[in-house]
ZAKE-136892 format. One record per residue (C-alpha): residue number from 0; y, z, x. Coordinates in Angstrom, 1 decimal. Layout:
N
  pos       y       z       x
  NUM       Y       Z       X
...
END
This chain:
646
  pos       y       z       x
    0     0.0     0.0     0.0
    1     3.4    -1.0     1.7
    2     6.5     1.2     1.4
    3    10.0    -0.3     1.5
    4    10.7     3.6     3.6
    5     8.3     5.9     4.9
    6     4.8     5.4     4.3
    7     2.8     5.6     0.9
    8     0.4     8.3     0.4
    9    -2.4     9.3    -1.5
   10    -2.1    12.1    -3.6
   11     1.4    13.1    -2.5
   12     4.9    11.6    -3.0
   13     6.4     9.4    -0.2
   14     8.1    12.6     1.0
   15     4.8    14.1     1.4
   16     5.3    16.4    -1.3
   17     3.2    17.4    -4.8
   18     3.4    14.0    -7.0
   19     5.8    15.6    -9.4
   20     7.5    13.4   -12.5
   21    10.1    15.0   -15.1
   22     8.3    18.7   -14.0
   23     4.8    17.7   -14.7
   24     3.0    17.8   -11.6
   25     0.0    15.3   -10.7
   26    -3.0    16.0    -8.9
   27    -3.7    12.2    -8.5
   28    -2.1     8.9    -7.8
   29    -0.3     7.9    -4.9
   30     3.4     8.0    -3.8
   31     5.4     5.3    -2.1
   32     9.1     3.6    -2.2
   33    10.4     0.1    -3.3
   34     9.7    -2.4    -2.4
   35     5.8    -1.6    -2.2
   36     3.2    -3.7    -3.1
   37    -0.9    -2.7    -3.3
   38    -3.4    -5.8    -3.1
   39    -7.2    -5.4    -4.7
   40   -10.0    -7.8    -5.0
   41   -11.3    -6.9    -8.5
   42   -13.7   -10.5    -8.1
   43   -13.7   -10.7   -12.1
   44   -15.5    -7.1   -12.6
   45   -12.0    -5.3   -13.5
   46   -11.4    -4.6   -17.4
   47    -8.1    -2.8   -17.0
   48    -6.1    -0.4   -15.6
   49    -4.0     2.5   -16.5
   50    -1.3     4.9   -14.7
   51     1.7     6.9   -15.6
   52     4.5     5.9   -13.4
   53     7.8     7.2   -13.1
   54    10.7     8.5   -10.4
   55     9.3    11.2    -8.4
   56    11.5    14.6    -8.6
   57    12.4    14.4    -5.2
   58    14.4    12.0    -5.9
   59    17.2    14.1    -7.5
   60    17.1    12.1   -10.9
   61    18.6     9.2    -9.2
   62    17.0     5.2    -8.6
   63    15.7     2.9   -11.1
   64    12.4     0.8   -10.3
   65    10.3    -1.9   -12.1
   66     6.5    -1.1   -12.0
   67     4.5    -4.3   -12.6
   68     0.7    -4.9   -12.6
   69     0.1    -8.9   -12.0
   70    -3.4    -9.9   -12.2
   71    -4.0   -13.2   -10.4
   72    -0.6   -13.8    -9.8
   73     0.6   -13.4   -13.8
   74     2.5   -10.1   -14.8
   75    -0.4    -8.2   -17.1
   76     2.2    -4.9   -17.5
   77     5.9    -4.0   -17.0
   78     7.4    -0.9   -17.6
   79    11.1    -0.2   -16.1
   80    11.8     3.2   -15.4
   81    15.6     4.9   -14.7
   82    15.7     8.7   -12.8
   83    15.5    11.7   -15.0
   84    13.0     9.4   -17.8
   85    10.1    11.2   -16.8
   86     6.8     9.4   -17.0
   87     5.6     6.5   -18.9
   88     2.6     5.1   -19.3
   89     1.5     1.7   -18.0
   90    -1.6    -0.3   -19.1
   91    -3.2    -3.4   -18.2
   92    -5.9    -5.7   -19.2
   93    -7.8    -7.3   -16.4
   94   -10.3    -8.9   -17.9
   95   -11.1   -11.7   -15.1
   96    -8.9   -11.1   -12.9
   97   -10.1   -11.9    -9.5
   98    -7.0   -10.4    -7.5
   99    -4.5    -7.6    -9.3
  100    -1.5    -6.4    -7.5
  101     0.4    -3.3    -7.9
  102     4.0    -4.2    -7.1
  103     7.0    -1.8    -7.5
  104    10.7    -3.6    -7.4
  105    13.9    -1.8    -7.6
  106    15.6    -1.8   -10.8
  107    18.7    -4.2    -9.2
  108    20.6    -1.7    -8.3
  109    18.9    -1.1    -5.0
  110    16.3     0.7    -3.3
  111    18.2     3.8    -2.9
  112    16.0     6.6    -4.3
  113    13.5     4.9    -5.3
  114    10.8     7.1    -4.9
  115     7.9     5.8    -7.2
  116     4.4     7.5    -8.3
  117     1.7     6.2    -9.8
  118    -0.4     9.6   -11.1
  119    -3.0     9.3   -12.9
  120    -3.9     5.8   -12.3
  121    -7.4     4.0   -12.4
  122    -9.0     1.0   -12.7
  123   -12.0     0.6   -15.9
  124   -14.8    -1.9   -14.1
  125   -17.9    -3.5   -15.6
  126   -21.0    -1.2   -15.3
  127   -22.6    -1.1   -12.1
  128   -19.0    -2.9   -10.2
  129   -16.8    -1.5    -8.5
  130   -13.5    -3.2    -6.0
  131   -14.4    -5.3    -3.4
  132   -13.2    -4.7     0.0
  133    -9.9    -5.7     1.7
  134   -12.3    -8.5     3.5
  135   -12.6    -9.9     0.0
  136    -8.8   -10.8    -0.4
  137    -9.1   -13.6     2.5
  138   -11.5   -15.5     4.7
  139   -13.0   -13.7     7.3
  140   -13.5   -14.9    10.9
  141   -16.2   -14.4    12.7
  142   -17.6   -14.8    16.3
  143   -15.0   -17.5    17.9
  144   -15.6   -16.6    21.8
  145   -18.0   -19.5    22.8
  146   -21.3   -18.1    24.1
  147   -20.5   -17.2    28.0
  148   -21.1   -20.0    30.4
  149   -23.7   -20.3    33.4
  150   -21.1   -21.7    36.1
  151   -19.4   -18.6    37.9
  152   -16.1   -17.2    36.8
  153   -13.5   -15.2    39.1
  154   -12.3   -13.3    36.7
  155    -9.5   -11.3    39.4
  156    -5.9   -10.8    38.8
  157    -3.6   -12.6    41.3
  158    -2.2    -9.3    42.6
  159    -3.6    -6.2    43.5
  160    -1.7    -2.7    44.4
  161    -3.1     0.1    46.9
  162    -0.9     2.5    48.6
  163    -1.2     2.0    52.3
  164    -3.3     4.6    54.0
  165    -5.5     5.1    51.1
  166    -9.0     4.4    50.1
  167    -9.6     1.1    48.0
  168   -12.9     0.7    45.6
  169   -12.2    -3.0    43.9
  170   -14.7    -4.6    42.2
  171   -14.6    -8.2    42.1
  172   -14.8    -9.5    38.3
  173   -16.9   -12.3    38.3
  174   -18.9   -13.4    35.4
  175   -22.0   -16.6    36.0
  176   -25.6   -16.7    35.8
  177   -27.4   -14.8    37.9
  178   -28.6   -14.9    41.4
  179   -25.0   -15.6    42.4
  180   -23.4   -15.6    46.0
  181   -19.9   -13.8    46.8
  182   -18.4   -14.2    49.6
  183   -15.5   -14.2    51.3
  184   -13.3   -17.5    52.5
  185   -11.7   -16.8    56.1
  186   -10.6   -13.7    57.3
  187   -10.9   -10.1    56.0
  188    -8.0    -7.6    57.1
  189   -10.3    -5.4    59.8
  190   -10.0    -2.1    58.3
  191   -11.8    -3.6    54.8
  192   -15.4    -4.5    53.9
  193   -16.4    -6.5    51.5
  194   -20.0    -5.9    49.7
  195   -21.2    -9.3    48.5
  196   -24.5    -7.8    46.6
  197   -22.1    -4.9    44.6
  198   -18.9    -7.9    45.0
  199   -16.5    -4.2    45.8
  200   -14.0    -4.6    48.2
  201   -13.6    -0.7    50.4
  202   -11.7     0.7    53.3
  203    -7.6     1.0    53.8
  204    -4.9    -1.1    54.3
  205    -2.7     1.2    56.5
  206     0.5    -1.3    56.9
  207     2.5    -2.4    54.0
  208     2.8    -6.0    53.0
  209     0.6    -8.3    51.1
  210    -2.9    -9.2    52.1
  211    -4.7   -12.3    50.8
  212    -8.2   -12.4    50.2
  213   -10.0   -15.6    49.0
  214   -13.8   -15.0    46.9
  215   -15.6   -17.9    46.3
  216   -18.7   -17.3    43.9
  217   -21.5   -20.0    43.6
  218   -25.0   -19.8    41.9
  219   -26.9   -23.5    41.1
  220   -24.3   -24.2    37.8
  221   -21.2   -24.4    40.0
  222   -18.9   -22.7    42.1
  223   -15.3   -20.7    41.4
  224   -12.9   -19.4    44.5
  225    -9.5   -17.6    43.5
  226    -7.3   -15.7    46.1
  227    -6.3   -12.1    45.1
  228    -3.5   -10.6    47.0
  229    -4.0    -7.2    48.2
  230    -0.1    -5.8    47.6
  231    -0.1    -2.4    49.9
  232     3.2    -1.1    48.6
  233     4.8     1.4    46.5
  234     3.4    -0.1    42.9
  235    -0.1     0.3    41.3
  236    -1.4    -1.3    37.8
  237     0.4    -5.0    39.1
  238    -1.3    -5.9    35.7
  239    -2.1    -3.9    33.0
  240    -4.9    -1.2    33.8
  241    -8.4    -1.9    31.8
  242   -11.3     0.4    31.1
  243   -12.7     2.5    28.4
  244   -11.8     5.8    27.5
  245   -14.3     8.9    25.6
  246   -12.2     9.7    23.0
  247   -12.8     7.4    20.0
  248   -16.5     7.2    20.8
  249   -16.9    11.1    21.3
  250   -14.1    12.9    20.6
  251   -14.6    16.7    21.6
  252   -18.3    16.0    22.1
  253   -18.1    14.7    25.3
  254   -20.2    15.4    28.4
  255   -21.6    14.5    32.0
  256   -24.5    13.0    30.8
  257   -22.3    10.6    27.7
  258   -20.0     9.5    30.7
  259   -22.9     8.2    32.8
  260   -24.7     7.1    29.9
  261   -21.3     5.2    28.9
  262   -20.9     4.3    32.8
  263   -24.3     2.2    32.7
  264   -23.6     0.7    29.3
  265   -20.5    -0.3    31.1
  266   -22.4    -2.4    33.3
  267   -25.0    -3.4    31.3
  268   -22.5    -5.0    29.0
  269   -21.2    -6.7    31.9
  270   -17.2    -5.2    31.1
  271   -17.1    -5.3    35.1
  272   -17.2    -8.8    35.2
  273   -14.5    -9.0    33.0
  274   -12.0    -7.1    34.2
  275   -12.2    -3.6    33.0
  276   -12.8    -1.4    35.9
  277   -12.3     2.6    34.7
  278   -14.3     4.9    32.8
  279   -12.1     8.0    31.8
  280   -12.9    11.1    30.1
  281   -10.2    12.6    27.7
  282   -10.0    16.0    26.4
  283   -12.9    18.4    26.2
  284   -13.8    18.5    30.1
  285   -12.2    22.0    30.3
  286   -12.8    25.1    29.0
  287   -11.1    25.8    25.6
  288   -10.9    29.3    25.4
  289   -10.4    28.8    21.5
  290   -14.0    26.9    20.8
  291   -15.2    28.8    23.6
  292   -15.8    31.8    21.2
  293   -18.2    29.3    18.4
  294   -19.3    26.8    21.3
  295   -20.8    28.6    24.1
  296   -20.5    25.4    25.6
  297   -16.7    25.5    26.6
  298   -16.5    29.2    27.4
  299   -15.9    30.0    30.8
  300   -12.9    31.1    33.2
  301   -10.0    28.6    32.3
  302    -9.2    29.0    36.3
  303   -11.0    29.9    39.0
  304    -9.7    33.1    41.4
  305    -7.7    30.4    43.2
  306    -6.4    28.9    40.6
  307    -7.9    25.8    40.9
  308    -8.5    24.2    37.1
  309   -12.4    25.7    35.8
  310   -14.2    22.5    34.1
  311   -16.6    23.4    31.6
  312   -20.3    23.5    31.4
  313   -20.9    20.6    30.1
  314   -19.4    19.1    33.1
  315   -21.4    21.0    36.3
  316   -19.9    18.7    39.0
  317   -17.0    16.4    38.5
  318   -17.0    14.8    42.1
  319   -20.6    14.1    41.4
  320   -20.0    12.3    38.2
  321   -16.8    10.4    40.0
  322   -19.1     9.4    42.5
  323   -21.5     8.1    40.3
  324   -18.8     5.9    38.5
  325   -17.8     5.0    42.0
  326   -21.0     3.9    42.8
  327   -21.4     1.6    40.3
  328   -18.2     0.1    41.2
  329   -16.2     1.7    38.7
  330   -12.9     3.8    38.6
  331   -12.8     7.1    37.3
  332   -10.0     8.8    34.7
  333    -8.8    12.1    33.6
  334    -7.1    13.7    31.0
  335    -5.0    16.8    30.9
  336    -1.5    17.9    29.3
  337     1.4    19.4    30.9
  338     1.4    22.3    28.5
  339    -0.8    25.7    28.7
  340    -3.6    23.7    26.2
  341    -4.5    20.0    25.7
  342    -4.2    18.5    22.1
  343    -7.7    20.1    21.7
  344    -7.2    23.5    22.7
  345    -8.7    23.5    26.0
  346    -6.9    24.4    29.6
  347    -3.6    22.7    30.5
  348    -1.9    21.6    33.6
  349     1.2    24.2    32.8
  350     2.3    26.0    36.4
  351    -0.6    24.8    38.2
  352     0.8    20.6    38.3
  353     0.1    20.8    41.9
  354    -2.7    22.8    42.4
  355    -4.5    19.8    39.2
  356    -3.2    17.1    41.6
  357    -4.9    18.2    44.4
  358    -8.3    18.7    42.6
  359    -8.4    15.8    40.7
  360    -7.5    13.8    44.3
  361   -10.4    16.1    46.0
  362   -12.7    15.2    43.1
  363   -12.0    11.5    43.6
  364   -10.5    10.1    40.2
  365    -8.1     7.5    40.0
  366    -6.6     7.8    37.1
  367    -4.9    10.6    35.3
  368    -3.8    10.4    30.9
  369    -1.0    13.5    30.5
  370    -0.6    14.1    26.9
  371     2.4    16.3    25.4
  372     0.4    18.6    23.1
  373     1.2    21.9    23.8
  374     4.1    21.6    26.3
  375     6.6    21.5    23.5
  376     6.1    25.7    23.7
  377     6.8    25.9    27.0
  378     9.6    23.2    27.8
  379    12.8    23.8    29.0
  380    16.1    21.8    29.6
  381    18.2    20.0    27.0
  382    17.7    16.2    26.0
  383    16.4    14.1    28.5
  384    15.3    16.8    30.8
  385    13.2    18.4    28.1
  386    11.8    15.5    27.3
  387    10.8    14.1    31.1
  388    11.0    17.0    33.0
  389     6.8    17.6    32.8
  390     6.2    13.8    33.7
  391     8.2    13.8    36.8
  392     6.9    16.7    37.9
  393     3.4    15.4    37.7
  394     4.0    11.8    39.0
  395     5.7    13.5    42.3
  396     2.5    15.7    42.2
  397    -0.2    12.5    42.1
  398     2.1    10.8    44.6
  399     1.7    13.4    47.5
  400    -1.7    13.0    47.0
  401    -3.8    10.5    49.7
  402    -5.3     9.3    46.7
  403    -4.2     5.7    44.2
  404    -3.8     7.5    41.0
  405    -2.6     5.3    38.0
  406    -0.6     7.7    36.0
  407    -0.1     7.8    32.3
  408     2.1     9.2    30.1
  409     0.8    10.2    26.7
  410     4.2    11.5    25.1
  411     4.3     8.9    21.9
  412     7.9     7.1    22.6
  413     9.7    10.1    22.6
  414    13.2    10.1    24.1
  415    12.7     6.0    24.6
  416    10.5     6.9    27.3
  417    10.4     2.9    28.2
  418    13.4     3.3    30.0
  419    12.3     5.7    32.0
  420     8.9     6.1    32.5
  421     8.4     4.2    36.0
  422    11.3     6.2    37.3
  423     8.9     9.5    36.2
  424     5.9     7.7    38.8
  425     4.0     6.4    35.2
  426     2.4     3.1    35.6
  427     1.8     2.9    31.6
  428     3.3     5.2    28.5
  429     2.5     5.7    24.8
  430     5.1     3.9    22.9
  431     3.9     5.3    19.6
  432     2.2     7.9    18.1
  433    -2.2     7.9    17.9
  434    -3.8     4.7    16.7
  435    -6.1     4.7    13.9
  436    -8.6     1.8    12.5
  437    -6.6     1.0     9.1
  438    -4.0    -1.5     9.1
  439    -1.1     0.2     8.6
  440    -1.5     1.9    11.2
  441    -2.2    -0.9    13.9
  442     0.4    -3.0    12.0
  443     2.8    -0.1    12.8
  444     2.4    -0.3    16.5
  445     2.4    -3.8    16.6
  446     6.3    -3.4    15.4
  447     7.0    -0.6    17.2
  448     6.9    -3.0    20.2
  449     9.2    -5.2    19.2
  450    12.3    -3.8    21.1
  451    10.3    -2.9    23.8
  452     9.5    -6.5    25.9
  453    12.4    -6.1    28.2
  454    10.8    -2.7    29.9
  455     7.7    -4.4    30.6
  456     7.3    -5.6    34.8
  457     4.1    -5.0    36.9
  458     3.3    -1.8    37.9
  459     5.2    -0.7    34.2
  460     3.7    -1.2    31.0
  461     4.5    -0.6    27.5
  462     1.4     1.4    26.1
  463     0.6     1.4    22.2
  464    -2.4     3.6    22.8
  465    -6.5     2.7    23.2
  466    -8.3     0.2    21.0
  467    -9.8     0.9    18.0
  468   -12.5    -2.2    17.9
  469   -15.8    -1.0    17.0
  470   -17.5     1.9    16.3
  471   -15.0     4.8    16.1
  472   -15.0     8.6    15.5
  473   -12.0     7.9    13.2
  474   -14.1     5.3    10.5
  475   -16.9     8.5    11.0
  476   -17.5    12.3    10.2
  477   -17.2    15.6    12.0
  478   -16.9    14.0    15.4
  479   -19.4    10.6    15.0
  480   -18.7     7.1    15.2
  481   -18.7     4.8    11.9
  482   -18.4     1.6    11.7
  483   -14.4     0.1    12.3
  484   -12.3     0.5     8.8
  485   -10.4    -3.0    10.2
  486   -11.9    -6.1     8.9
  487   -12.7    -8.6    11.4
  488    -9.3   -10.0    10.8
  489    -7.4    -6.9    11.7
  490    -9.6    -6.5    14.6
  491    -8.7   -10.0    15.9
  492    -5.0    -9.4    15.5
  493    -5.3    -6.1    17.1
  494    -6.8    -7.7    20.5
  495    -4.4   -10.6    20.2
  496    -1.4    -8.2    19.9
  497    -2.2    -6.2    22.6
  498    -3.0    -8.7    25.3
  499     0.0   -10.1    24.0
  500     2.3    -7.1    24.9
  501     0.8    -7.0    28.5
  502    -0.5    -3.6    27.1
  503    -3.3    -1.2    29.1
  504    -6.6    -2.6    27.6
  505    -8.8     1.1    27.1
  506   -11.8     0.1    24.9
  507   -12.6     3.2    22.7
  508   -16.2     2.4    21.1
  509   -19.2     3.6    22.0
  510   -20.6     1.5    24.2
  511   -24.1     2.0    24.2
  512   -24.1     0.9    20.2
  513   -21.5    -1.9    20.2
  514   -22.9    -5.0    18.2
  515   -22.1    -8.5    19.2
  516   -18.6    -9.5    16.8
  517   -17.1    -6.2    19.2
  518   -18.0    -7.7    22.6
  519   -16.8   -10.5    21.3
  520   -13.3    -9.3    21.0
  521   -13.6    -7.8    24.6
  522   -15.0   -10.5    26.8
  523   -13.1   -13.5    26.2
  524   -11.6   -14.3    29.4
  525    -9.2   -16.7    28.3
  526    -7.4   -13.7    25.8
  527    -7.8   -11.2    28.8
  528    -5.6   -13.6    31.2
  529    -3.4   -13.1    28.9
  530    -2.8    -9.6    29.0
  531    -3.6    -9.7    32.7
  532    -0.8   -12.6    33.9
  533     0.9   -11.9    36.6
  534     4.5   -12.3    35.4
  535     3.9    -9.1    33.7
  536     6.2   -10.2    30.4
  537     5.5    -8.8    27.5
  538     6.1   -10.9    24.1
  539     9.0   -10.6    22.1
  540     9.5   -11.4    18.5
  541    10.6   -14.8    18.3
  542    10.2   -15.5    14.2
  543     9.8   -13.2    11.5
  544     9.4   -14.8     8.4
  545     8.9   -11.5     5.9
  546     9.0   -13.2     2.6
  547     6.2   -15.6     4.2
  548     4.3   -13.1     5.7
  549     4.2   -14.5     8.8
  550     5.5   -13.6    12.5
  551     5.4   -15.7    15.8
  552     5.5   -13.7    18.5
  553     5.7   -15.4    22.2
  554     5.6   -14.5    25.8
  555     5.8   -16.5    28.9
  556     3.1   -16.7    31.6
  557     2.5   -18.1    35.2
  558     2.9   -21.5    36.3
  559     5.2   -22.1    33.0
  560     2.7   -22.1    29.9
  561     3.8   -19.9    27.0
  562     1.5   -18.1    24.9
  563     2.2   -17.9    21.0
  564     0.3   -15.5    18.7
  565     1.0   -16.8    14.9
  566     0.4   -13.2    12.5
  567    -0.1   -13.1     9.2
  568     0.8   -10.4     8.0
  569    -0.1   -11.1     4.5
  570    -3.5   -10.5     3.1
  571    -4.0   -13.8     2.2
  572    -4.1   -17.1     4.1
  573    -1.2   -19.3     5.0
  574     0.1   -21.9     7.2
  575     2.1   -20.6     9.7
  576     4.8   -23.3    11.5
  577     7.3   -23.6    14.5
  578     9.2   -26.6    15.8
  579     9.5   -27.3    19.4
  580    13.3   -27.3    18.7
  581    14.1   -23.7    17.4
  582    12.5   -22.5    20.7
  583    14.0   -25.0    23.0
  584    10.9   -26.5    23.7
  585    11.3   -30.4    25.0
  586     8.7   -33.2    25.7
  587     5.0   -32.8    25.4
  588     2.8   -29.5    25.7
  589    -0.7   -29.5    25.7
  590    -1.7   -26.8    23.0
  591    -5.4   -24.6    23.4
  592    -6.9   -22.6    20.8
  593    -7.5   -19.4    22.8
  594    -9.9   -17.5    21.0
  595   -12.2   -20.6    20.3
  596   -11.7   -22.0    24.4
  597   -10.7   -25.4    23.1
  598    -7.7   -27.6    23.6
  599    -6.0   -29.0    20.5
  600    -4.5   -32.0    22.1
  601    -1.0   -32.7    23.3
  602     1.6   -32.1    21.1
  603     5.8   -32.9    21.3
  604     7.4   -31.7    17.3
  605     5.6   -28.9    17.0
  606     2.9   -26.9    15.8
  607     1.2   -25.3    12.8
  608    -2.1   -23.3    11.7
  609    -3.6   -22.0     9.3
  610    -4.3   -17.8     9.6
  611    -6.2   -16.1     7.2
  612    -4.8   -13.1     6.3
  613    -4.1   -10.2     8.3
  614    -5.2   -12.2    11.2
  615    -3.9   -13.8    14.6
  616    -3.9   -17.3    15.6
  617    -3.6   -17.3    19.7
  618    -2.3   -20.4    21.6
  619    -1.7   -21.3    24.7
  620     0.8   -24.0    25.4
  621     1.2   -25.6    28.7
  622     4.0   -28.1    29.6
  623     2.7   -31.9    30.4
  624     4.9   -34.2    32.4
  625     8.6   -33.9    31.7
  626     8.4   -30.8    29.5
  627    11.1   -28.0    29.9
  628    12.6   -25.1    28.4
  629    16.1   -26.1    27.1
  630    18.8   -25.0    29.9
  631    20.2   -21.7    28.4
  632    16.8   -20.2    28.2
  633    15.5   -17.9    31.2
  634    12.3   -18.0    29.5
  635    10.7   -18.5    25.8
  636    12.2   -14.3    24.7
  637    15.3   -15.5    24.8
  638    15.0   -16.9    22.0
  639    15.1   -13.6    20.2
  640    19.1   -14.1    21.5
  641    19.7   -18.0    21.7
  642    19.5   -19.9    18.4
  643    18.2   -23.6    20.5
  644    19.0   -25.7    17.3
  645    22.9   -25.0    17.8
END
C-alpha cells in the first residue's frame, strides 16, 4: 500500500497510532495518507468487499479524501469523506474482477491531513479461494543468466588496494571448466607469491606505488588474461567490497561451526570465482550478558582480566576460524558496535576501541561492520561530533593496525554521513536504515540513493545495507530462514539497483540451501562488472516518470559505455523509453541486454523495453564509431542538471 507521507500500516493509523475515526476505535484495517493506492490480484474469485473509511482522529478534524474501490480498472464504490464526518461505510461488488484497487485521492483541496483508515475492511471470496500473490499482478521473470560457459573467465577488478608493509591474501576470481591453468605473464614484484593450484596471490608490497600483475587462465575451451593493478597506497575497497555476511541467514544463531559450514558452501558454489571474497560474522560472536542468563551459550566474562574483548562459546578460537577462511582463500569479517552492547545485547567496543583493534588485527580479520546500537547512551559532543566521533575513533584505531581492514560504518545515514564517512577511515557506510525482503522497503533504499551518486569514488562507497535475495531469517520465524517475500521481479530489481549504485555486494542467504533462480542473481558476471567498474560512479537518477511508473537511472563506466537500468516501479508491465537526445547521447551505441548476456544491436534514436512490473531492465550501451556525449556533459549524471534537448 503506498502512502503519499509516511508509510501505511496495518492495524495502526499512518501516525502509528490506534485506527481511531469520529472516537470509535478500530482493531483492524490499515492506515495510510493520500495519495495511496493498494493493488490485489482477486483472478475472478472476489465477490465483494466491505470497509468503513473515514479521517483518522489524528488528523484534528481537518482534510477531505475520496475512497474509491475500482475493480479492473472501473470505479465499483466511491464514498467522499470531509474531517469531523466520522466513518462511512463503503461496499463493493467484485464479482469477476480479476484485479481491484484500493485507491485514496484527496478531496481537491489537497493532501494536507489527509490521514485515511480503512477499519474493518475485507474482501468475501468464493469458497475454497483466497487473493493471489503480488506475483499474480504481472509476469514474472525467471532464470535469464545464461548457463555459465566452459572457456575461462578472469573475473578480477582492474585495481586492487593493500597498504604497504602489510600481508595480502587475494584470490584470483576466475570462473571456466575445470582442470584450468593460472599463471602469471612476466614478472612478479619479489616480495609476492603467486599459488596457481589455490589462484591467491600472498606476501607484501612494502613501497607505495602501483604494481601490475597479468593472469592468464587457459583449460582446453579457451584462454582469458587481464592485468590487475596491485595499488599499495593509502585506499582499500578500490571497488565495492563483496562477500556474504551471517546475519539474514542466522541471525543470533550463529556459530563456528555455521561460518565454516557457510565458508565451504562458499566455495562450493563457486562465489570465489565471481568476485565475492569475505565471509563475515555479525552480531552474536560475544557474550551477551542479557541472553547469557536463558542461553548458557553466551554467558561468560564479557572481557577477559586484560581487557581484551571475551568471544563466546560458541566461538572457542576466532584466529582458528580466520585461518580456516584464510585457507580457503577467503577474507574474514567482524561485527561489533561502538557502544557498551551491539544491537543484540552482546559486548561492545565502548572504551576498549583500541584494545578490539588490536585483537581483531591479532586474530587476522579483514574486515570490521561497527553498528550504532547502543552508543547513543553513551555519546558525547553536539551535532557532528556526536554523531562521528565513535567512527573516527575506530578508523584511526584499524589504521594503526599492521593489518588491511576494510571498515564499515553501520550508522543508517545519520548526520549525511556520505559526506564524511571516508574522512572517518570508512571504506563503505549504511545510507539507510535495515533492509527487509518486501518491496517497500527495498524500493525505499533504492530512493534514498538518489542524492547520494556524487559521494561515491573508489575506496568510498554509498552502502544501502546486505542483500536480501533468497532464503532469509526475515521471510522466516523465531530466528530461521523462509523463503524471500520479493517476487522474482523485486529480487531482480534489487540486484540491478545495487550494482548500479556501486554499492558493497554482502549476500545474506544461507548458502548451503540457496536454490538455482538465487545464484542466478549472484553470478552473472556481466551485472557484477557493473558494480565492480573501476570509475567507481554510482548512478544517478536521470528520469522519473511517477505518473508512468517508470524511472531510468544511469551511471557511466570504463572505457566510455554507460549503463542504464529501466524500473518499473509499477506493479504491472510497461514500456519504458528514452531518446538519445534528452541525455546527449549522439551517433550509434551498441545496446546489450545485461542480465540475458546478449547484444541487442546497434542503435542511434533511442531505446525502449518492455519491464514487467516491479522489475529492472539492465543495459549496457557502448559507443560505436563517432559516438559522443554532447559537449556540456562530464558524463551521462549530468543530466540530472543539464536539460541536452535545450
Amino acid at each position: 500500500m503506498t502512502s503519499g507521507w509516511g508509510n501505511s500500516k496495518a492495524r495502526k493509523s499512518v501516525e502509528g497510532r490506534k485506527l481511531q475515526i469520529g472516537g470509535k476505535t478500530y482493531e483492524r484495517g490499515a492506515g495510510t495518507h493520500a495519495p495511496s493506492r493498494f493493488k490485489i490480484a482477486t483472478g475472478g474469485n472476489a465477490l465483494s468487499f466491505s470497509a468503513m473509511v473515514g479521517l483518522d482522529d489524528e488528523a484534528g478534524g481537518k482534510g477531505s479524501v475520496v475512497f474509491r474501490v475500482l475493480a479492473d480498472g472501473k470505479v465499483a464504490a466511491e464514498v467522499a469523506v470531509n474531517g469531523g464526518d466520522g466513518a462511512k461505510e463503503l461496499r463493493a461488488d467484485l464479482a469477476g474482477a480479476g484485479k481491484v484497487v484500493l485507491e485514496v485521492t484527496d478531496g481537491g483541496d489537497g493532501m494536507h491531513f489527509d490521514h485515511a483508515d480503512w477499519c474493518d475492511a475485507y474482501f468475501t471470496f468464493r469458497d475454497g479461494t483466497r487473493p493471489l500473490g503480488a506475483e499474480a499482478l504481472s509476469r514474472q521473470l525467471g532464470i535469464l543468466t545464461p548457463p555459465a560457459g566452459r572457456a575461462p573467465r578472469i573475473n578480477a577488478p582492474a585495481r586492487y588496494g593493500v597498504r604497504p608493509g602489510n600481508p595480502v591474501l587475494f584470490k584470483l576470481p576466475v570462473a571456466g571448466e575445470k582442470p584450468m591453468n593460472v599463471k602469471i605473464e612476466g614478472a612478479l614484484p619479489p616480495t609476492l607469491a603467486f599459488d596457481n593450484a589455490t589462484r591467491v596471490v600472498t606476501g607484501t608490497l612494502e613501497k607505495p606505488g602501483d604494481y601490475p600483475i597479468r593472469f592468464v587462465a587457459e583449460n582446453s575451451h579457451g584462454r582469458d588474461a587481464k592485468t590487475v593493478v596491485f595499488v599499495a597506497g593509502e585506499k582499500l575497497a578500490l571497488t565495492p567490497p563483496m562477500g556474504w555476511n551471517s546475519w539474514n541467514a542466522f541471525a543470533g544463531r550463529v556459530s563456528d561451526a555455521k561460518i565454516r559450514a557457510a565458508a565451504d558452501a562458499f566455495v562450493r558454489l563457486g562465489l570465489d570465482e565471481h568476485g565475492y571474497s569475505f565471509v563475515n560474522i555479525d552480531d552474536f560472536w560475544q557474550n551477551n550478558p542479557q541472553n547469557g542468563r536463558t542461553d548458557p551459550t553466551l554467558a561468560g566474562p564479557e572481557r577477559n582480566p586484560d581487557g581484551s574483548i571475551s568471544p563466546n562459546s560458541r566461538f572457542p578460537d576466532m584466529k582458528a576460524l580466520a585461518g580456516y577462511i584464510h585457507s580457503l582463500g577467503l577474507k574474514a569479517g567482524l561485527y561489533s558496535s561502538p557502544g557498551p552492547y551491539t544491537c543484540g545485547g552482546c559486548t561492545g567496543s565502548h572504551l576498549h576501541e583500541l584494545q578490539d583493534a588490536q585483537s581483531y588485527a591479532e586474530w587476522g580479520y579483514d574486515y570490521l561492520k561497527y553498528d550504532w546500537c547502543s552508543y547513543g547512551r553513551v555519546a558525547t559532543g553536539e551535532g557532528h561530533i556526536y554523531h562521528r566521533r565513535p567512527y573516527f575513533l575506530m578508523g584511526r584505531c584499524l589504521r594503526m593496525q599492521p593489518r588491511d581492514i576494510v571498515f564499515s560504518l553501520c550508522q543508517y545515514g545519520n548526520d549525511a554521513v556520505s559526506t564524511w564517512g571516508a574522512e572517518a577511515g570508512g571504506h563503505c557506510w549504511r545510507t539507510t536504515g535495515d533492509v527487509f525482503d518486501t518491496w517497500p522497503s527495498v524500493y525505499g533504499a533504492i530512493r534514498a540513493q538518489a542524492p547520494l551518486w556524487m559521494h561515491a569514488a573508489p575506496g568510498a562507497w554509498n552502502d544501502p545495507d546486505m542483500l536480501v535475495l533468497g532464503r532469509n531469517v526475515w521471510a522466516g520465524g523465531d530466528g530461521d530462514a523462509g523463503s524471500s517475500r520479493l517476487t522474482p521481479n523485486e529480487q531482480y530489481t534489487h540486484m540491478s539497483m545495487w550494482c548500479m549504485f556501486a554499492a558493497p555486494l554482502m549476500i545474506g542467504c544461507d548458502l548451503e540451501n540457496i536454490d538455482d533462480f538465487t545464484l542466478s542473481l549472484l553470478v552473472n558476471d556481466e551485472v557484477l562488472a557493473i558494480d565492480q567498474d573501476e570509475l567507481g560512479a554510482a548512478a544517478a537518477l536521470v528520469k522519473n516518470d511517477t505518473a508512468g511508473g517508470a524511472e531510468i537511472w544511469a551511471r557511466p563506466l570504463a572505457g566510455g559505455a554507460i549503463a542504464f537500468a529501466l524500473l518499473n516501479t509499477d506493479d504491472e508491465e510497461h514500456e519504458i523509453a528514452f531518446s538519445f537526445k534528452e541525455f546527449g547521447m549522439r551517433g550509434e551505441w551498441l545496446v546489450r541486454d545485461v542480465w540475458r548476456q546478449k547484444d541487442e544491436g546497434a542503435m542511434s534514436g533511442g531505446y525502449a523495453a518492455s519491464v514487467p512490473g516491479h522489475a529492472t531492465h539492465l543495459v549496457r550501451l557502448s559507443p560505436l564509431p563517432g559516438a559522443c556525449l554532447d559537449p556540456r556533459l562530464r558524463d551521462i549524471r549530468d543530466t540530472v542538471y543539464i536539460d541536452t534537448d535545450k
